[in-house]
C-alpha positions in Angstrom: 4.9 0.7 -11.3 7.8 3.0 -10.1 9.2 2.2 -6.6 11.3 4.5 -4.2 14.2 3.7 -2.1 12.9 6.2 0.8 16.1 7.2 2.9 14.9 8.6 6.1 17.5 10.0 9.0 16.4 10.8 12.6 19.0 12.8 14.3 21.7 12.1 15.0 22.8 9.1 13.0 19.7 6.7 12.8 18.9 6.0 8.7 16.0 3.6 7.5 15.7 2.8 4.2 11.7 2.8 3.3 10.7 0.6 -0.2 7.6 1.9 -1.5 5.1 1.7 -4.8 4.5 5.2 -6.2 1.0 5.2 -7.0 0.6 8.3 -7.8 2.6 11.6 -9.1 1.5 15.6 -9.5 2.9 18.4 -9.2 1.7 18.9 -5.3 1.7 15.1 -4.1 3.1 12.2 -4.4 1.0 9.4 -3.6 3.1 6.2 -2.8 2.5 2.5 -0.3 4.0 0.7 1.8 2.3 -2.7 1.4 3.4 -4.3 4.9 5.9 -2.5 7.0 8.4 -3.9 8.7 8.2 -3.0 12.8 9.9 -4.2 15.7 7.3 -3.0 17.5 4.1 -1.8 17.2 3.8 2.1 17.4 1.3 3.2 19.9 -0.3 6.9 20.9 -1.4 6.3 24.4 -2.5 2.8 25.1 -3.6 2.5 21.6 -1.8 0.6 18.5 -1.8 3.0 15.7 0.4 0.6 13.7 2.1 -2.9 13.7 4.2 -5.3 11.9 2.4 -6.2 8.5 0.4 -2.9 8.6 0.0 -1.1 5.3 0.3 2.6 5.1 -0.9 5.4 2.3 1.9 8.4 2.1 1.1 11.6 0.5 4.4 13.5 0.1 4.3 17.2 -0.6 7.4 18.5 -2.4 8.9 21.8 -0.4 6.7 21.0 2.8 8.1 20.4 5.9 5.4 17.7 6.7 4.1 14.2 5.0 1.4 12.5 6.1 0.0 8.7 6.3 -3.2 6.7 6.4 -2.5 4.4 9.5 -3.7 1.1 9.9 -3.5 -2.0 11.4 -2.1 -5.1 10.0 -5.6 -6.2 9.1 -6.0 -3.2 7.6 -8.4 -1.6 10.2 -8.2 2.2 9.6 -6.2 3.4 13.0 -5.7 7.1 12.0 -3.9 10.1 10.1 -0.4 11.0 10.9 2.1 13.7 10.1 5.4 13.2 10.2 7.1 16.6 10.4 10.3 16.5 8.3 12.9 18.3 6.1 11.2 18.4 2.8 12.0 15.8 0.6 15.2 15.9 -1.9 14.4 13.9 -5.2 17.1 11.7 -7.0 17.1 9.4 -9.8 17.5 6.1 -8.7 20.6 3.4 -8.7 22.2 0.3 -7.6 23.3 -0.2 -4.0 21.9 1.2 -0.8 24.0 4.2 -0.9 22.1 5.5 -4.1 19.1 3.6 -4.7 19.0 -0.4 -3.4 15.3 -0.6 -2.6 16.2 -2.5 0.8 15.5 -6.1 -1.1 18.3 -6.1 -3.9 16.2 -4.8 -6.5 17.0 -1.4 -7.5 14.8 1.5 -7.2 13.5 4.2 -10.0 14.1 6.8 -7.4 15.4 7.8 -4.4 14.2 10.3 -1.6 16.2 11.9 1.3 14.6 13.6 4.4 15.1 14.1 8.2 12.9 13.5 10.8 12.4 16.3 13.4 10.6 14.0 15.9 7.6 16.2 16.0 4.6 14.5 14.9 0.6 15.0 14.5 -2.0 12.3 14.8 -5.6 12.7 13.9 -7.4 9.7 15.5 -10.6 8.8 13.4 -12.8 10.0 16.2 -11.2 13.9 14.8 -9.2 14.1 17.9 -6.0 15.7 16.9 -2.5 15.8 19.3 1.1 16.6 18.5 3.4 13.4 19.6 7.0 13.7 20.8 7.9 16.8 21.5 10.1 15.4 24.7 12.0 13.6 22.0 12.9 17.5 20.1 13.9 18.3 23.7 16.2 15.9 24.1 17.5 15.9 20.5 18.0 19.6 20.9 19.8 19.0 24.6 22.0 16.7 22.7 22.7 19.0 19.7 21.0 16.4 17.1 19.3 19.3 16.0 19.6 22.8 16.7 17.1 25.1 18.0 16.3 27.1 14.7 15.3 23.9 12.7 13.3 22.6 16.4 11.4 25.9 16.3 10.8 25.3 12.6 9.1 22.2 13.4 6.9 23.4 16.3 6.0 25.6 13.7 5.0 23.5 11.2 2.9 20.9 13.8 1.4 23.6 15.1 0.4 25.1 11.7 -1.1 21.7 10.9 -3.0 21.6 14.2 -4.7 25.3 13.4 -5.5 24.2 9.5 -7.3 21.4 11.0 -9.2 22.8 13.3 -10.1 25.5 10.7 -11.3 22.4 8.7 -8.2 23.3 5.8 -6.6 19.7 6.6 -5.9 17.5 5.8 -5.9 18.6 2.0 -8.4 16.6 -0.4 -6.1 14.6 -2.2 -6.4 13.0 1.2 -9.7 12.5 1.4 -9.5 10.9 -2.3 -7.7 8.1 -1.2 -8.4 5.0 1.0 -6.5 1.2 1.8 -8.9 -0.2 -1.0 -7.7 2.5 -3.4 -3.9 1.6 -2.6 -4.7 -1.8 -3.2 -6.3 -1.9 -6.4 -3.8 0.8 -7.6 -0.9 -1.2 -6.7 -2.5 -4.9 -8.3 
């Protein structure tokens, strides 16, 4: 099974290096998982833990779309919700041998490499349907602070909003979504 060395920036100078198993590859999605992420922290919406140290996560990555999106759950796998990350759409390498071009995170080496930035902005869909747009005070600030300028902070707003209307118009998330579930990931991935 392919892996991916996922290098991910948030402005201004912040880079994380994601290891994940690609499950999955077309032409409009990449389908990869993240068995047991590594946290610090447990990320919360409200007073609610939408994911946690040991959680496993489903990616769908859409090549030339400012967005990517992940099933959420818990570290016992408990289904906690869908969440957009609104990003710079993805550049694809080929992969290498050190952490500059393609360590996985864990010495081995991975088959491919991914670059994007973060633009803060995100949009969760609880599994009750409820849909919100997280973090727009962090933009604000990154903008305030010139981590990212106000034509690619109106691009994002854009693109979370555009999500917001497609779902509420019942046009999101797409199917290949839908298609896929922790179980899925699981067996894929075995």
């Amino acid at each position: 099974m392919k892996r991916v060395a996922i290098h991910y920036l948030r402005p201004p100078d912040h880079q994380t290096i994601y290891d994940q198993l690609i499950l999955d590859e077309g032409a409009d999605v990449i389908v990869s998982f993240q068995p047991s992420t590594s946290l610090k922290g447990p990320v919360r919406v409200g007073d609610t833990t939408i994911l946690e140290d040991g959680s496993p996560v489903v990616w769908f990555t859409f090549p030339d779309r400012w967005h990517d999106i992940g099933l959420f759950h818990l570290a016992d796998g408990t289904f906690t919700g869908l969440y957009a990350n609104v990003l710079t759409p993805v550049q694809f390498e080929p992969g290498g041998t050190d952490r500059d071009t393609g360590d996985a995170g864990d010495g081995s080496t991975a088959d491919v490499i991914w670059r994007t930035t973060d633009l803060f902005l995100d949009v969760f869909r609880h599994p009750d349907g409820h849909v919100e747009v997280l973090d727009e005070k962090e933009l604000a600030a990154a903008v305030a602070t010139g981590a990212v300028d106000a034509v690619l902070a109106e691009r994002a707003r854009q693109e979370a909003a555009a999500l917001v209307r497609a779902e509420a118009a019942d046009h999101w998330p797409p199917e290949i979504v839908r298609e896929w579930d922790l179980e899925r990931a699981r067996a894929t991935a075995e």
